[in-house]
LOVEXFI-491881 format. One record per residue: x, y, z of N, C-alpha, C in turn; residue in three letters; residue number from 0. Coordinates in steps of 0.2 Angstrom, whole numbers. Example, Ala and Ser with C-alpha at 12.3 -4.5 7.8 and 13.67 -1.06 7.14 Angstrom:
! LOVEXFI-491881
      nX      nY      nZ     caX     caY     caZ      cX      cY      cZ     r     k
      66     -28      39      62     -22      39      66     -16      39   Ala     0
      64     -11      35      68      -5      36      64       0      39   Ser     1
This chain:
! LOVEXFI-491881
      nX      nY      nZ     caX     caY     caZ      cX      cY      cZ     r     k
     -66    -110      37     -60    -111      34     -56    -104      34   Unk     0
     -49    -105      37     -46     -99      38     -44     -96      30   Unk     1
     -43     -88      29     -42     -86      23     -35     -85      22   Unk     2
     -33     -85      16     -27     -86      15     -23     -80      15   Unk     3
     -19     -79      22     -15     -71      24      -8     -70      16   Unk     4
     -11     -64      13      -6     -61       9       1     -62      12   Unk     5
       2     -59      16       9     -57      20       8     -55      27   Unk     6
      15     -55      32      15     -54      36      20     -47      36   Unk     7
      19     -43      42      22     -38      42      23     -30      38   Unk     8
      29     -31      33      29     -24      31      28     -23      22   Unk     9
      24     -22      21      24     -22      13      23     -14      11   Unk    10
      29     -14       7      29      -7       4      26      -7      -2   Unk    11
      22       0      -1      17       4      -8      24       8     -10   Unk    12
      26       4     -15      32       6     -21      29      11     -24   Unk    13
      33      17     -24      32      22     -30      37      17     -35   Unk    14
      34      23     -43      34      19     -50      41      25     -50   Unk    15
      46      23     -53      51      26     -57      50      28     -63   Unk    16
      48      33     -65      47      39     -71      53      40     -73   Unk    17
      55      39     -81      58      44     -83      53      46     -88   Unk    18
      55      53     -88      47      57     -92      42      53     -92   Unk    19
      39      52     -97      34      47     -98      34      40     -98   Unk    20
      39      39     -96      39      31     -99      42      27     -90   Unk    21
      40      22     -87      41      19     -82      48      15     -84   Unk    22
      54      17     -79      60      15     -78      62      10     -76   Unk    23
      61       4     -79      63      -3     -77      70      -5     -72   Unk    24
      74       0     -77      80      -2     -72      80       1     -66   Unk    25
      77       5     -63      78      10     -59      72       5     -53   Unk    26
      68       2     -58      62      -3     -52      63      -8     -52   Unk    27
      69     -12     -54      73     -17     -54      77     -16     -48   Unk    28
      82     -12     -47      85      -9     -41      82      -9     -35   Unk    29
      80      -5     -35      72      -5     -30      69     -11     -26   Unk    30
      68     -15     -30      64     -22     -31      71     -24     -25   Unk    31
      77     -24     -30      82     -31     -25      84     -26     -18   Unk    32
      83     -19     -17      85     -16     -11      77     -16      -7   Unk    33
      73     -20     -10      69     -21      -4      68     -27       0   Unk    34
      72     -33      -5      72     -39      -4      78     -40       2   Unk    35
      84     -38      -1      90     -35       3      87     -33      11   Unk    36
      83     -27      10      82     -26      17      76     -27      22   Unk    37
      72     -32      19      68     -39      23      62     -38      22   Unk    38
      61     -34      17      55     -29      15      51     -36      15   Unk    39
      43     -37      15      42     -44      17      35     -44      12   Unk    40
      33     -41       7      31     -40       3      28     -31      -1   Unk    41
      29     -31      -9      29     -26     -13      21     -22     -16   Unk    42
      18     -19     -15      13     -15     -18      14     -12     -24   Unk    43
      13     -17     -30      15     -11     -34       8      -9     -37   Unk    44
      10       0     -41       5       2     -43      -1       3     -38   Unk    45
       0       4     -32      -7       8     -30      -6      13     -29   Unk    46
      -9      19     -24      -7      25     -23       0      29     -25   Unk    47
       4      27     -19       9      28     -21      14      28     -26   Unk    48
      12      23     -28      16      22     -38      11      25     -42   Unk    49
       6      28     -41       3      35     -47       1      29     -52   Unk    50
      -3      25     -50      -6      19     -55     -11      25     -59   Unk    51
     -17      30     -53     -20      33     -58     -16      36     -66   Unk    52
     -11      40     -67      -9      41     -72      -5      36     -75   Unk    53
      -6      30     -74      -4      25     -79      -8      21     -84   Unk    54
      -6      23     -91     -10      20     -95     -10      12     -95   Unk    55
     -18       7     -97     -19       1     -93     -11      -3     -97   Unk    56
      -8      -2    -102      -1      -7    -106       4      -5    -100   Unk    57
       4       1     -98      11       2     -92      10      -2     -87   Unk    58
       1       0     -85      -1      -1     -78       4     -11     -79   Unk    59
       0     -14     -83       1     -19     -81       8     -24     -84   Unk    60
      11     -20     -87      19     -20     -89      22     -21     -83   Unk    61
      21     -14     -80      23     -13     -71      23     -20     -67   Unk    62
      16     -23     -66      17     -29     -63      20     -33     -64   Unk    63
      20     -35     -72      24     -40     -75      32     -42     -71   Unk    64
      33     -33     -74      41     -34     -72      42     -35     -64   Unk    65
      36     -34     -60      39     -36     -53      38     -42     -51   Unk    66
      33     -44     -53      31     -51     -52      39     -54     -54   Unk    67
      43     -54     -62      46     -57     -64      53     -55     -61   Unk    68
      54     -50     -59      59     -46     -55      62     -53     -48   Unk    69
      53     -51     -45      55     -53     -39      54     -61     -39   Unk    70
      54     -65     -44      55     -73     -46      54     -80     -39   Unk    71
      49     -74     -35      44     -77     -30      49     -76     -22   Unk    72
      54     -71     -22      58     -68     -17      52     -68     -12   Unk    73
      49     -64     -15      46     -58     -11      38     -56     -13   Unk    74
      32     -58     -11      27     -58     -11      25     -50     -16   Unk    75
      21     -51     -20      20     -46     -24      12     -44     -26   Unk    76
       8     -39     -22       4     -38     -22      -1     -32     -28   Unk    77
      -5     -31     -32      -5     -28     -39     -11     -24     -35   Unk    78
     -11     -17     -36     -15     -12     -36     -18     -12     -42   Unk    79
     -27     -14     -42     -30     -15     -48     -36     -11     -48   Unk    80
     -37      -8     -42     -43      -4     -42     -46       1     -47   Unk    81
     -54       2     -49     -52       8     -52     -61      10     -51   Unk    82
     -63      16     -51     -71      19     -53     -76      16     -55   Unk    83
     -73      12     -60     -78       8     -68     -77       1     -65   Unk    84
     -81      -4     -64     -82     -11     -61     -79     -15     -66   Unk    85
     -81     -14     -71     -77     -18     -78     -71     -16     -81   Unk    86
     -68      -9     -80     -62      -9     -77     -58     -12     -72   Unk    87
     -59     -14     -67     -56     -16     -60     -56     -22     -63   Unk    88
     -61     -25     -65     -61     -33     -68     -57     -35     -73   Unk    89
     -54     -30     -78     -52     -31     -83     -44     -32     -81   Unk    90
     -41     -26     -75     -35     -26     -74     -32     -30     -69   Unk    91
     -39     -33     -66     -37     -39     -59     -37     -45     -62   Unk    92
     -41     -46     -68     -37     -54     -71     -32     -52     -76   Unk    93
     -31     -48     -77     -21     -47     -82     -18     -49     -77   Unk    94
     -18     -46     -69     -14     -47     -66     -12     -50     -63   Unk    95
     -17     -56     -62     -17     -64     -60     -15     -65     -67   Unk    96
     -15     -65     -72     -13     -69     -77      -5     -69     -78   Unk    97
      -3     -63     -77       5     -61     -75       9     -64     -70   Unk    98
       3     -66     -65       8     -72     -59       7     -66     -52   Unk    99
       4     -59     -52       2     -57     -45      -2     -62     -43   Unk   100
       4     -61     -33       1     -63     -30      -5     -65     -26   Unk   101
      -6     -58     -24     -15     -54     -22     -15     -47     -27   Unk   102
     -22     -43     -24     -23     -39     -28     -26     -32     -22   Unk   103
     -24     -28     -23     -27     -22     -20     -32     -16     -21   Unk   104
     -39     -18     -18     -43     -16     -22     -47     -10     -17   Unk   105
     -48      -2     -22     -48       4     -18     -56       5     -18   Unk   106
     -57       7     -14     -66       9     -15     -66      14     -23   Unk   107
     -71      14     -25     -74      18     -32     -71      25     -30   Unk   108
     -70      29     -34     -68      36     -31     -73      40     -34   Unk   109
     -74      46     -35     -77      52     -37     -84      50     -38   Unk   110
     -87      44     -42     -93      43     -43     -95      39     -38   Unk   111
     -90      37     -32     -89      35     -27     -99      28     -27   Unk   112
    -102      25     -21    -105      22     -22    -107      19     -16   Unk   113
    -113      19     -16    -117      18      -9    -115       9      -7   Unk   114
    -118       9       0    -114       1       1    -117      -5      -2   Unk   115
    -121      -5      -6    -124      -9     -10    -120     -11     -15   Unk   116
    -118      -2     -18    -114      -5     -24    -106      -6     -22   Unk   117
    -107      -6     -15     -99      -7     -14     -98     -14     -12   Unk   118
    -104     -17     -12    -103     -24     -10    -103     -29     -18   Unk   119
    -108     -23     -20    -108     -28     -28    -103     -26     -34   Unk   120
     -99     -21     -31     -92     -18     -39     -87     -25     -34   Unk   121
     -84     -26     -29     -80     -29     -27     -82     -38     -26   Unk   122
     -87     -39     -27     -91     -46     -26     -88     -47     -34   Unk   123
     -91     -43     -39     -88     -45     -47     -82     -45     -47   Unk   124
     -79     -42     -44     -71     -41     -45     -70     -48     -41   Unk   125
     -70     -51     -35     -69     -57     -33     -70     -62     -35   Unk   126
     -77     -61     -40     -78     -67     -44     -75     -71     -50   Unk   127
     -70     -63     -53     -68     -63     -58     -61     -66     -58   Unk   128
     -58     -69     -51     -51     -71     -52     -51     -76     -45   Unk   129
     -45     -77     -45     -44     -82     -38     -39     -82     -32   Unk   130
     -35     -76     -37     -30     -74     -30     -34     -71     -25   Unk   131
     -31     -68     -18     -32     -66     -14     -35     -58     -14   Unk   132
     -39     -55     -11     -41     -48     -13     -40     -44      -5   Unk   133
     -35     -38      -6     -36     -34      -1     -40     -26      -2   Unk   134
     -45     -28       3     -51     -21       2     -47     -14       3   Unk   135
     -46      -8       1     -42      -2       3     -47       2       4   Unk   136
     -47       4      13     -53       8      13     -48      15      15   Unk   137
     -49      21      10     -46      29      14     -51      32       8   Unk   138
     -54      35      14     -60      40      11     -57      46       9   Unk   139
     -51      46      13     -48      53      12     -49      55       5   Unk   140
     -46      49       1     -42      50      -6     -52      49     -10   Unk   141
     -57      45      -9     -61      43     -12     -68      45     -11   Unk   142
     -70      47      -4     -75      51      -2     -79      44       0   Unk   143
     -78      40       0     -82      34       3     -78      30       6   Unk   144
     -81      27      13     -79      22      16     -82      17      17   Unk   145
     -80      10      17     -85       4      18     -85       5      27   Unk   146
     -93       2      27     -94       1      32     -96      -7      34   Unk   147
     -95      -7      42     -93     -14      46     -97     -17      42   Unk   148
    -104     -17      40    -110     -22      38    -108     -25      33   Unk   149
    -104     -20      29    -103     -20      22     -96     -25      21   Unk   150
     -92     -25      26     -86     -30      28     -89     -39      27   Unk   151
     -94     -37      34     -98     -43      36    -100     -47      30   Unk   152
    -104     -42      24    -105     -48      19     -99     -48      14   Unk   153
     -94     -43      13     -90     -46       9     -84     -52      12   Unk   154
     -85     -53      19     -80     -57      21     -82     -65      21   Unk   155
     -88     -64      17     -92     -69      16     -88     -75      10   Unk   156
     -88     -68       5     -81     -71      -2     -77     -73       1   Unk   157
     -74     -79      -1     -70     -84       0     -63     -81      -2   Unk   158
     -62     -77      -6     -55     -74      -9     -54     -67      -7   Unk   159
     -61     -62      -3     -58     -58       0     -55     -58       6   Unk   160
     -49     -57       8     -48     -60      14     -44     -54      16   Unk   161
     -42     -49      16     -41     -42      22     -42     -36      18   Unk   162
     -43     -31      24     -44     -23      21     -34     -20      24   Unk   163
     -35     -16      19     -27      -9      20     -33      -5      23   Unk   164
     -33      -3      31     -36       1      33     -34       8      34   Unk   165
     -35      14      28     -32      21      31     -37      27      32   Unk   166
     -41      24      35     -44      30      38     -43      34      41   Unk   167
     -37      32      45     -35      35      53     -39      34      59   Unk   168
     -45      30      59     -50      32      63     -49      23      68   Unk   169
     -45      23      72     -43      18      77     -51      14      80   Unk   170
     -54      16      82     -61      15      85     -65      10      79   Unk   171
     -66      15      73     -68       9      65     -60       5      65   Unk   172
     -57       3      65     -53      -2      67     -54      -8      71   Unk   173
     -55      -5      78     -57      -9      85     -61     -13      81   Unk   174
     -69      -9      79     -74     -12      76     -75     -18      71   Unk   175
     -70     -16      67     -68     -21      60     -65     -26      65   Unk   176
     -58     -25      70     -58     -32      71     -63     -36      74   Unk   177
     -65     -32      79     -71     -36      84     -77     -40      83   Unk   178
     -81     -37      75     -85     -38      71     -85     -41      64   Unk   179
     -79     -42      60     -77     -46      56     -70     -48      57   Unk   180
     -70     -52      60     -64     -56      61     -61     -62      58   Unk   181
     -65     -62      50     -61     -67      46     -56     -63      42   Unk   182
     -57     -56      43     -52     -52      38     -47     -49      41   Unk   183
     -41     -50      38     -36     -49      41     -37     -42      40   Unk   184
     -32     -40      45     -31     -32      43     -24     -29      44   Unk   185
     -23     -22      38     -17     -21      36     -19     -12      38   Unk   186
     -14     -10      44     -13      -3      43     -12      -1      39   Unk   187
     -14       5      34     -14      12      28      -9      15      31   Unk   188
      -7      15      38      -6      23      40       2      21      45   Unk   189
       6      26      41      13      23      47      14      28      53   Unk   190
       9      31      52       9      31      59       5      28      66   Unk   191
       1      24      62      -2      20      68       0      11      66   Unk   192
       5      10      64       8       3      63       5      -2      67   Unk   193
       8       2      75       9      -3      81       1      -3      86   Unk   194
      -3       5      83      -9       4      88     -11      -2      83   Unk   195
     -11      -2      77     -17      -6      72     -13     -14      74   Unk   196
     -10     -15      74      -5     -22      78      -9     -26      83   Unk   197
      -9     -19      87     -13     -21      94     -19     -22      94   Unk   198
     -22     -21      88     -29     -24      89     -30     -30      84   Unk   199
     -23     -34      84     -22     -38      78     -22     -37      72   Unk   200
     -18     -31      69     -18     -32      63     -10     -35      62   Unk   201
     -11     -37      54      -6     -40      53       2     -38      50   Unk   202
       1     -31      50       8     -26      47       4     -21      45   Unk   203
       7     -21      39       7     -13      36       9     -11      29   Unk   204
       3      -7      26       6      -6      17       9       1      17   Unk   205
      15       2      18      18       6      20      20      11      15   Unk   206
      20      18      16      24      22      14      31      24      17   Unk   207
      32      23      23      37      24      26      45      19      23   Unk   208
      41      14      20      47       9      19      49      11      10   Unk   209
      46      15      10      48      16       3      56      22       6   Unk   210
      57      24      12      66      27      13      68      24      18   Unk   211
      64      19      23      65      14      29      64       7      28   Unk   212
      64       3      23      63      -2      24      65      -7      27   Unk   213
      71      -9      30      74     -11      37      69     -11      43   Unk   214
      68      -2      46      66      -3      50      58      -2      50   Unk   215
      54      -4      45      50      -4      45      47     -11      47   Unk   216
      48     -16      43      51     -22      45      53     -25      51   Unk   217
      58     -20      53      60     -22      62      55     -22      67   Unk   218
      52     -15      64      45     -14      68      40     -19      68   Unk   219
      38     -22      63      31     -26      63      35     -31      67   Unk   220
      39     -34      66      44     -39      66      43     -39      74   Unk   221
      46     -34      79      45     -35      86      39     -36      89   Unk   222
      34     -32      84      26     -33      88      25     -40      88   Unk   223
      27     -44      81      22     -49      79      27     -57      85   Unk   224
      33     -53      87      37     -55      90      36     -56      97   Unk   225
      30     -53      99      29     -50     105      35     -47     109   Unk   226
      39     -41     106      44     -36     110      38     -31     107   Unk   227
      34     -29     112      30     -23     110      32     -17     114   Unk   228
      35     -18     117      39     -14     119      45      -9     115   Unk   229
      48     -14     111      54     -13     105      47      -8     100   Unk   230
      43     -12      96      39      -9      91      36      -3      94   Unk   231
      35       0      98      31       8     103      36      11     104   Unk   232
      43       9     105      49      14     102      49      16      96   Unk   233
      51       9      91      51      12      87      45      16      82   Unk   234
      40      16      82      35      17      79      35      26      83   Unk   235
      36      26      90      37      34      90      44      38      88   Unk   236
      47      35      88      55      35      85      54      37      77   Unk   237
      49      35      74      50      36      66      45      43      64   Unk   238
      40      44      69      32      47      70      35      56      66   Unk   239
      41      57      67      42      63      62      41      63      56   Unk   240
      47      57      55      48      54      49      39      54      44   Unk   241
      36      48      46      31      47      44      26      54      43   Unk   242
      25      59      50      22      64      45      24      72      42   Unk   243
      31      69      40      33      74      37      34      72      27   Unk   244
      33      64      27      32      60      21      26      63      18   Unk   245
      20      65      23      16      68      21      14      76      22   Unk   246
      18      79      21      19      87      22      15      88      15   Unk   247
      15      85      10      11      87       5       7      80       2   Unk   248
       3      81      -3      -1      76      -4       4      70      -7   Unk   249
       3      61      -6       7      57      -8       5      56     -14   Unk   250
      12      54     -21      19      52     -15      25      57     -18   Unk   251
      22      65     -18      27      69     -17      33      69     -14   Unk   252
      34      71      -6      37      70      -2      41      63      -4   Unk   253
      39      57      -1      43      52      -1      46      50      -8   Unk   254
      43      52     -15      49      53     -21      54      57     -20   Unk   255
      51      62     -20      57      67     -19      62      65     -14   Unk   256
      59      62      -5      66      60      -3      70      55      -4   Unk   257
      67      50      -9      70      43     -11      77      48     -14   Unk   258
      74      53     -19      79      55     -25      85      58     -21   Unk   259
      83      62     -15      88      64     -11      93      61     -10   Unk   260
      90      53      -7      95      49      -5      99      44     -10   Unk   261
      96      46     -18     102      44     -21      98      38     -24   Unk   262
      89      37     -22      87      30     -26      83      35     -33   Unk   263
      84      31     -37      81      35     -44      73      32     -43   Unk   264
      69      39     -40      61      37     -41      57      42     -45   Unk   265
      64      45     -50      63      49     -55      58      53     -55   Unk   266
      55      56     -60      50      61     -58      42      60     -58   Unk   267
      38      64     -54      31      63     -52      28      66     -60   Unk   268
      21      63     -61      17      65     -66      13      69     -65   Unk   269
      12      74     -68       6      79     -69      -2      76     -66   Unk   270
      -6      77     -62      -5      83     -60       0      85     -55   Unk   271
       4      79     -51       6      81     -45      12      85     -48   Unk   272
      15      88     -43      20      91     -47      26      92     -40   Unk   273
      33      96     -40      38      97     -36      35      99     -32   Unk   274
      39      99     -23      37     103     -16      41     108     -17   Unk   275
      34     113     -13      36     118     -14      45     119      -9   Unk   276
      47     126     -10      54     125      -8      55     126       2   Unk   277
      49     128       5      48     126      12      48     120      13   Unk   278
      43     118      13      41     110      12      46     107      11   Unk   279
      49     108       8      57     105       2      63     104      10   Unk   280
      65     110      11      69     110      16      68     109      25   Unk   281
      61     109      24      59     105      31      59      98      29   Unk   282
      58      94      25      59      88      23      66      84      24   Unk   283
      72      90      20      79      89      21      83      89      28   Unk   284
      79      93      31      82      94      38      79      87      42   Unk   285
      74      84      40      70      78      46      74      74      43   Unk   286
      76      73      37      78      68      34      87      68      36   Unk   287
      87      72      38      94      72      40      95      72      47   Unk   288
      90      71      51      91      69      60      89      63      60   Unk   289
      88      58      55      87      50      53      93      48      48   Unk   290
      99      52      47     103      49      44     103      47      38   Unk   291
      97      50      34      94      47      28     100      51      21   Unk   292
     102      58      24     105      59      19     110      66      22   Unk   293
């Protein structure tokens, strides 16, 4: 039996709207309807990019509430639950099934990180403890571990996990996942590789680029899955500055700081991260200015 696809195309890993300490409602209200507005095709909230780690669990799951009820089922909305501690991840992925998210995004263990055993049995318990849909989040970058194919093989075994956010960058482990687990769908990590990960069927993208493109991010998947792959290989080398100069410093520096540029209130990053430096700063402003953005 096929598994149930979250979404198709472009889903933005939302940064959280900070003021000081507290998460900005009205400014992630805004947000919420300019992504709808702009055909954004479903919302991440609370993973990376929204700094879930510095969120205590009442924000954390505050955050979903409001978007799930934000977006009043517009817009597919996906809840970053992940965490280190297995009975934490379990505690925070049934709150957020309980609040009406529609899947959930779940990252490998990080620092205490976890051999594939235990990465097959922290996310087996996590899958057993709800009934939405689960997407596996593999970037080693951020967590010093990666799932490997075998480890796919038996978790796609679960009926409710059903795709990985692949960011490894590693195209080839890609190839592999598709060719060797093919009941899971698969979602680029990386906006820079949208269209290659496309081509070996993946389904979109959890994107950071759409957090100051979200049109054309969307246009992108949109053409490939359209079959104008020719459109999508423009675009996707048309944006390729864009995209890694979002990551000129660790995310989601950059891409807050350019929202703020452009005028969207994604008010300020928390400790530890902190401002780009003033280089960094003004090569940001300049790429961001041969895209019209500001």
């Amino acid at each position: 039996m096929a598994k149930t696809l979250p979404f198709t195309g472009s889903a933005v890993a939302l940064v959280t709207p900070f003021d000081g300490n507290k998460t900005n409602y009205d400014a992630l209200g805004e947000l919420i309807e300019w992504h709808i507005a702009n055909s954004t095709d479903a919302i991440v909230i609370c993973g990376t990019t929204g700094e879930a780690s510095t969120m205590p669990d009442e924000e954390h799951i505050a955050a979903i509430e409001y978007t799930v009820k934000k977006a009043a089922g517009r817009i597919k909305v996906i809840a970053g639950t992940g965490s280190n501690e297995t009975a934490h991840a379990i505690v925070l992925s049934k709150e957020a099934e309980a609040v009406g998210a529609d899947g959930l995004l779940q990252v490998t263990p990080y620092y205490n990180k976890a051999s594939q055993k235990g990465l097959i049995a922290h996310f087996t318990a996590i899958a057993n403890a709800v009934k939405i849909p689960i997407i596996l989040y593999n970037v080693p970058s951020r967590t010093g571990v990666s799932i490997s194919v075998p480890t796919l093989k038996e978790l796609a075994k679960i009926e409710n996990i059903v795709a990985i956010k692949e960011a490894s960058g590693n195209i080839s482990y890609t190839a592999q996942v598709a060719a060797q687990v093919p009941e899971l769908y698969i979602y680029s990590g990386n906006d820079d590789m949208i269209v290659p990960v496309m081509s070996l069927g993946g389904k979109g993208v959890i994107s950071v680029l759409a957090n100051v493109c979200p049109k054309q991010t969307h246009d992108m998947c949109r053409a490939y899955l359209d079959g104008d792959c020719a459109k999508a290989t423009r675009m996707q080398l048309e944006y390729l500055e864009l995209c890694n100069k979002l990551f000129i410093e660790v995310n989601p520096i950059p891409v807050k700081t350019a929202m703020n540029l452009m005028g969207k209130n994604a008010g300020n990053l928390r400790l530890p991260l902190t401002d780009m430096e003033p280089a960094n700063l003004e090569s940001l402003k300049a790429t961001m200015k041969k895209y019209n953005l500001i």
